[in-house]
C-alpha positions as CSV (number, residue, x, y, z in Angstrom):
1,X,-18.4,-15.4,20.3
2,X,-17.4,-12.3,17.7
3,X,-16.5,-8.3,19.0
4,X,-16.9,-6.0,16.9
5,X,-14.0,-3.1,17.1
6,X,-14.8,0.4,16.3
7,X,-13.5,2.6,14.8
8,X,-12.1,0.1,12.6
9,X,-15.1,-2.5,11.8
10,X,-12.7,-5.2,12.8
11,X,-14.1,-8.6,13.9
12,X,-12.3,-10.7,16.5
13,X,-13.8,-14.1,17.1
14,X,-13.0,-15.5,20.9
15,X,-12.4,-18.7,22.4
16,X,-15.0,-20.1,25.7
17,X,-13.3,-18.1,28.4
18,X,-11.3,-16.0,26.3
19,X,-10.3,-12.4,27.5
20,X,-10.8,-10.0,24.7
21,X,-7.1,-8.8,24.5
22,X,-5.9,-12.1,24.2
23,X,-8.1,-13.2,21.7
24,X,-6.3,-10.2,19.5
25,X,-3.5,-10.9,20.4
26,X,-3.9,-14.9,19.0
27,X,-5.8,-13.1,15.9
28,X,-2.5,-11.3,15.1
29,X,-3.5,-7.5,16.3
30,X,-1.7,-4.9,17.3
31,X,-3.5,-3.2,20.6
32,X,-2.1,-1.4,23.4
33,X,-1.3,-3.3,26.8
34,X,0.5,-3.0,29.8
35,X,0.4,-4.8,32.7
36,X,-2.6,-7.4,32.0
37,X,-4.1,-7.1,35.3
38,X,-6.8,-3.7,34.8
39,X,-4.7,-2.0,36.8
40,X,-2.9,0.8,34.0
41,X,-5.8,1.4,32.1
42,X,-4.2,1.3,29.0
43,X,-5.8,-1.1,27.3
44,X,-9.4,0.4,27.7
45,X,-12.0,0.5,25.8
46,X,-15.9,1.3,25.9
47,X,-18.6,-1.1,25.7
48,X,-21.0,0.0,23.0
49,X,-23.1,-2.9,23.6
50,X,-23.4,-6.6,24.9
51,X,-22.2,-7.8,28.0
52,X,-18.9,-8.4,29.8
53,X,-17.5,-10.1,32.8
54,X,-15.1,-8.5,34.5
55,X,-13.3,-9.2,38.0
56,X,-16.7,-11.0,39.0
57,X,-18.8,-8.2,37.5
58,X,-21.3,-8.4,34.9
59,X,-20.8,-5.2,32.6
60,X,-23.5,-3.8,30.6
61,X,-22.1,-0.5,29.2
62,X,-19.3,2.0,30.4
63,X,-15.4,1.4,30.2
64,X,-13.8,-1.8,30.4
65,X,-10.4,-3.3,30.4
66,X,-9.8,-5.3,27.4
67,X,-7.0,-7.5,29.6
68,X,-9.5,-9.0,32.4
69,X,-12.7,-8.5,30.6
70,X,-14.5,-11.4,29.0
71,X,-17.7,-11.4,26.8
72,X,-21.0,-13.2,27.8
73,X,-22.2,-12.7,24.5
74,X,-21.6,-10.8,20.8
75,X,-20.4,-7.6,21.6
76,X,-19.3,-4.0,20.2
77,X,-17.1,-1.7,21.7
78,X,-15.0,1.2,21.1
79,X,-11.3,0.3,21.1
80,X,-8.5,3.1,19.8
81,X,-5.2,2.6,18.3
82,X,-5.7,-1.4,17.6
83,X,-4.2,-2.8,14.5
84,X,-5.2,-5.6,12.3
85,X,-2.3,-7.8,11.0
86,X,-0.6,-6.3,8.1
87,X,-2.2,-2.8,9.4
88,X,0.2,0.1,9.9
89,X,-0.2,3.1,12.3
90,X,-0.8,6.4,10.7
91,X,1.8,8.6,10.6
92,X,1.9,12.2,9.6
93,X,5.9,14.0,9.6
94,X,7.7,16.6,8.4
95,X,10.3,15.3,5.2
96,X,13.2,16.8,4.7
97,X,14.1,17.1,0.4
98,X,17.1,15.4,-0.2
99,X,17.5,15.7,-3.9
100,X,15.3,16.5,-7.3
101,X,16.5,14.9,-10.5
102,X,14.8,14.9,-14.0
103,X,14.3,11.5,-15.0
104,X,13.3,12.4,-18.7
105,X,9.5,12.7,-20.1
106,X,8.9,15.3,-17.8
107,X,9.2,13.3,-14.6
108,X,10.8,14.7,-11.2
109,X,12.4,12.0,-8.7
110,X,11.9,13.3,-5.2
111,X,13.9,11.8,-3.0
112,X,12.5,13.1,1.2
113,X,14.4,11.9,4.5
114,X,12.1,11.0,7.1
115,X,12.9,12.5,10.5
116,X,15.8,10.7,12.6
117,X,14.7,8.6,15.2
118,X,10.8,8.3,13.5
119,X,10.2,5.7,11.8
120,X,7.9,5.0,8.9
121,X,6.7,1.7,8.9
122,X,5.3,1.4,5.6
123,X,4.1,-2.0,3.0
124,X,6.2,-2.1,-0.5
125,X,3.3,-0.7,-3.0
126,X,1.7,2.0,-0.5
127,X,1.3,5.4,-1.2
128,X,1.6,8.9,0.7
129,X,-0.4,12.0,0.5
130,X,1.7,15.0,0.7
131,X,0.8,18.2,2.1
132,X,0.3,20.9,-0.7
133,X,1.5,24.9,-0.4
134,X,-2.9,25.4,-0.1
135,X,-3.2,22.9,2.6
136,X,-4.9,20.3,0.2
137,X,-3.3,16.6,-0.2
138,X,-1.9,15.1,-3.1
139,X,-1.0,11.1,-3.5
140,X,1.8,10.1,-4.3
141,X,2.8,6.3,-4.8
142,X,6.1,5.2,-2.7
143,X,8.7,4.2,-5.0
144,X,11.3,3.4,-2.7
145,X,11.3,-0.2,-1.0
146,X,10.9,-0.3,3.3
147,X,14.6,-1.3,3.7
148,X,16.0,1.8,1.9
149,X,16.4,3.7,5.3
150,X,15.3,7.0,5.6
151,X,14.5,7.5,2.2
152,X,11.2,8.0,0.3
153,X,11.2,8.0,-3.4
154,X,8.6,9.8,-5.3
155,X,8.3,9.9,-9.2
156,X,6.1,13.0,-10.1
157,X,5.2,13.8,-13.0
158,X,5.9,17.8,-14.3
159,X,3.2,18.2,-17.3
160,X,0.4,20.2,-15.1
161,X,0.6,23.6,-14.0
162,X,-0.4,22.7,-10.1
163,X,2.4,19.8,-10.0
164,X,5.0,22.0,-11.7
165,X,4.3,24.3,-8.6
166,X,4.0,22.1,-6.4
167,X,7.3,20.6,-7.1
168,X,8.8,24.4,-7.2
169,X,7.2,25.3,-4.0
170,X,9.2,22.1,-2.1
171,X,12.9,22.8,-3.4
172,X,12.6,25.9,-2.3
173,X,11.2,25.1,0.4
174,X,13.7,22.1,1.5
175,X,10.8,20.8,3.5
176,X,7.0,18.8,3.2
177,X,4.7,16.8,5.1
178,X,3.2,13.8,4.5
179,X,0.6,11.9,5.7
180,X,1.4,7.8,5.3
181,X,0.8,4.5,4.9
182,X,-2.2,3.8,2.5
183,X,-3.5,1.6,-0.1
184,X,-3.8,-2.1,0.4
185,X,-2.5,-2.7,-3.3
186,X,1.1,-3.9,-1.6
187,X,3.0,-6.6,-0.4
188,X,3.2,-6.8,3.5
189,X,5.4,-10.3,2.7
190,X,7.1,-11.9,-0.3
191,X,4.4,-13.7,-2.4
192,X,3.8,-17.4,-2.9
193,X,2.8,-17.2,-6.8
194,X,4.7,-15.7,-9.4
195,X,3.8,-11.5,-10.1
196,X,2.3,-9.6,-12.6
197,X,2.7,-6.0,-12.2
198,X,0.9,-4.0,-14.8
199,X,1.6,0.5,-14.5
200,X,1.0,3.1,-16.8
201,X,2.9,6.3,-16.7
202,X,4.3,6.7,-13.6
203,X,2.8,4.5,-12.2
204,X,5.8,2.2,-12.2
205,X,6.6,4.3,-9.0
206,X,4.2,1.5,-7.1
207,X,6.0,-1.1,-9.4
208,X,9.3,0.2,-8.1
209,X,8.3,-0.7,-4.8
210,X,7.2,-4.2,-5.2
211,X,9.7,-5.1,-7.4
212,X,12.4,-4.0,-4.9
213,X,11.0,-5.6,-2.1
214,X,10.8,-8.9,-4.0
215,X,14.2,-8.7,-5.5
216,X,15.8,-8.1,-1.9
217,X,13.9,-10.6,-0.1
218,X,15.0,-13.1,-2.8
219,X,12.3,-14.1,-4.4
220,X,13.0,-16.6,-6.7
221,X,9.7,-16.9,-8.8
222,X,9.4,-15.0,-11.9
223,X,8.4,-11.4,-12.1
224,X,6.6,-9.5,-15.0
225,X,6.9,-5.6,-15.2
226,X,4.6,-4.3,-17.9
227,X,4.7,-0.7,-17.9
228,X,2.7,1.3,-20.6
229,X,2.6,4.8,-22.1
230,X,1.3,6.8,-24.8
231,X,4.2,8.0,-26.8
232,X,8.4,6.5,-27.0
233,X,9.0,10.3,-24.9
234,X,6.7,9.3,-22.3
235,X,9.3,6.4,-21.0
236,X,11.7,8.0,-18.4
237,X,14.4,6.8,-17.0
238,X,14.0,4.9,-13.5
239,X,16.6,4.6,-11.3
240,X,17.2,0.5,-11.3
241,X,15.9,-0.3,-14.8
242,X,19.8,-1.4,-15.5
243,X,20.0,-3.4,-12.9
244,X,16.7,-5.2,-13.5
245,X,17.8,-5.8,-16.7
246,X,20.5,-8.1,-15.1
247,X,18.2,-9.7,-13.2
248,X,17.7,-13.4,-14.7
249,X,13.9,-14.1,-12.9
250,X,12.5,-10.3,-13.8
251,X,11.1,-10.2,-16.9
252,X,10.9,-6.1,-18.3
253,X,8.2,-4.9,-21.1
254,X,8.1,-1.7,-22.6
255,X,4.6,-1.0,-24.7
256,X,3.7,2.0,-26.5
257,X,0.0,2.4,-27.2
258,X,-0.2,5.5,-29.7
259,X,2.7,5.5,-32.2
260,X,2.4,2.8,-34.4
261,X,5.6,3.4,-36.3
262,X,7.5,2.9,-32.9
263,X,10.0,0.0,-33.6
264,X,9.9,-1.4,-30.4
265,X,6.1,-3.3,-28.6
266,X,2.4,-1.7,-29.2
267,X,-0.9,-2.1,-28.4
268,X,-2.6,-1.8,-25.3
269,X,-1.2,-3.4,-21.9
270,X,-3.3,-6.4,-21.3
271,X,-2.8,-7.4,-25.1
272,X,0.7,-7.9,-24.3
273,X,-0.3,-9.7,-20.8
274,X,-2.6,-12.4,-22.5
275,X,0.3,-12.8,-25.5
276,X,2.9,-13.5,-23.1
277,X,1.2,-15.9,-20.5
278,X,-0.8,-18.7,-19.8
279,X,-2.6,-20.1,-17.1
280,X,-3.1,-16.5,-16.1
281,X,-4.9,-17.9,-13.0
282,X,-1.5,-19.1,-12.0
283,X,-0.6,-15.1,-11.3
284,X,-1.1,-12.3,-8.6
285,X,-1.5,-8.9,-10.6
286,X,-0.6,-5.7,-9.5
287,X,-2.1,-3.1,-11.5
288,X,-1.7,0.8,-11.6
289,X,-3.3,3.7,-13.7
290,X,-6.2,5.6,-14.4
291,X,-9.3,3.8,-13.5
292,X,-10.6,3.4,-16.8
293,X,-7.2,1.7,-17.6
294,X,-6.8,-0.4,-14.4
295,X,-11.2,-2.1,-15.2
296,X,-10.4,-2.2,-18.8
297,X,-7.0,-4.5,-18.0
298,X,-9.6,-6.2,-14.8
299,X,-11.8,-7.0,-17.8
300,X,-9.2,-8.6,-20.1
301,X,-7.1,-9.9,-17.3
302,X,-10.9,-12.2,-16.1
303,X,-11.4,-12.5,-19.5
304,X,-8.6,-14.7,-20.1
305,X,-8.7,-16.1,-16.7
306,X,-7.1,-14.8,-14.2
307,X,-8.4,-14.9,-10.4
308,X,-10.5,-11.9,-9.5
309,X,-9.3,-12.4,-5.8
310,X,-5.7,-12.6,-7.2
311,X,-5.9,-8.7,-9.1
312,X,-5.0,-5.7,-6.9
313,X,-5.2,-2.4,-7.0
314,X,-5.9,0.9,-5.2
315,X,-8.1,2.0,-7.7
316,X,-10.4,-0.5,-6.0
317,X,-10.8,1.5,-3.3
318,X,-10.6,5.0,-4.3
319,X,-12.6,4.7,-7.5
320,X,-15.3,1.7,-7.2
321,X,-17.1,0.7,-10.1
């Protein structure tokens, strides 16, 4: 017997007998609860349609109590503030700005402290939209890894008039909002294959992230950073790139694609992929870019046989093809 949760589209299959908020609760969601008797009301929800027994009663339509009530058949109902496993609640605060430092090819590191005693909970790879002087929303990817505390990390880069100002208009300022956690392009655990993350420009922000994560949760399986740009200027200077390069299990690539007399890798970014390794199918990608860049790398990556189910990235999402 399946419910369908609304808003979210999630579907929760249940057990003979099964009450529906113990069903999510086996499936690994988050929902709101209490006392598990009907009697705070705080797990309710509304029956959109099916039907429902509850303390004796057959329920057609109206509120129900997701502790007590259990389903006679499929049914849809309207359930807020449940979350499916790996899901993070939304959360929209006011950052204070820490610091600003020029990381070289006109790249600004942000670094924002999230209010005492709120919490972020946020997935190593996800990214935040901050609020803009106009109102409008700008994303951002979350360089900073979810054990670094307070901190969020943002790499932005300078080249645009609107970022310029936009950067301008928070240190002076001292404050932003944000709206976060998004993207599903990120690593609620420490994988179980070996990682292939892919970023042009600044996107190694997301990269940061990931690669953080993975270093201090000791993963011990070998990571790949490739990270791409157009010119030898275009490569800034992250903050950890010396210590990766003590790292003996991450493996660091630095390609240019538009300088052919630069002494050190060219080409494009999935060139150097497929040159590197075999068995790509052996790999979980990460990729971040433009979208033409992150389907054209898609293409090579399947190409040369890599697992479509096995490539991430938000581009996905916010840019279908």
């Amino acid at each position: 017997m399946k419910v369908t949760l609304q808003p979210s589209g999630h579907v929760i299959e249940l057990l003979p007998g099964e009450r529906i908020i113990d069903a999510a609760r086996r499936l690994g969601f988050e929902a709101p609860q209490s006392c598990r008797n009907g009697n705070c009301h705080i797990c309710a929800a509304n029956l959109i349609s099916g039907r429902v027994l509850q303390n004796g009663t057959e329920r057609r339509g109206g509120e129900l109590f997701t502790c007590i009530a259990e389903p006679l058949e499929d049914c849809e109902v309207q359930w807020e503030n449940v979350l499916a496993p790996d899901e993070l609640p939304l959360r929209s605060l006011a950052c204070q700005l820490v610091d600003i430092q020029d990381l070289g090819g006109d790249v600004s590191q942000l670094q924002l402290r999230i209010p005492a005693g709120k919490p972020l909970r946020y997935h190593a790879g996800q990214y935040l939209l901050l609020e803009r002087f106009d109102g409008e929303l700008s994303a951002f990817s979350i360089a900073s890894a979810p054990d670094e505390g307070r901190i969020l990390e943002l790499h932005i880069l300078t080249r645009e008039q609107n970022t310029l100002a936009l950067v301008e208009h928070i240190r002076r300022q001292g404050m932003v909002r944000i709206k976060a956690p998004f993207g599903d392009c990120c690593l609620p655990r420490v994988p179980d294959k070996p990682v292939v993350m892919i970023a042009a420009g600044t996107g190694l922000a997301q990269m940061q992230s990931l690669t953080q994560f993975c270093l201090q949760a000791g993963f011990a399986l070998p990571l790949h950073l490739y990270w791409g740009v157009r010119q030898p200027e275009d490569l800034y200077q992250p903050p950890h790139w010396a210590d990766w390069q003590q790292q003996p299990s991450l493996y660091l690539h630095q390609v240019v694609s538009d300088v052919p007399d630069w002494g050190g890798r060219q080409g494009m970014l999935s060139e150097a992929v497929c040159e590197d390794l075999a068995n790509l199918a052996d790999y979980e990608f990460f990729l971040c870019g433009s979208p033409a860049m992150v389907y054209g790398t898609l293409d090579a990556l399947l190409a040369a046989g890599a697992v479509e189910q096995q490539i991430h990235s938000d581009v996905f999402a916010y840019a279908p093809r």
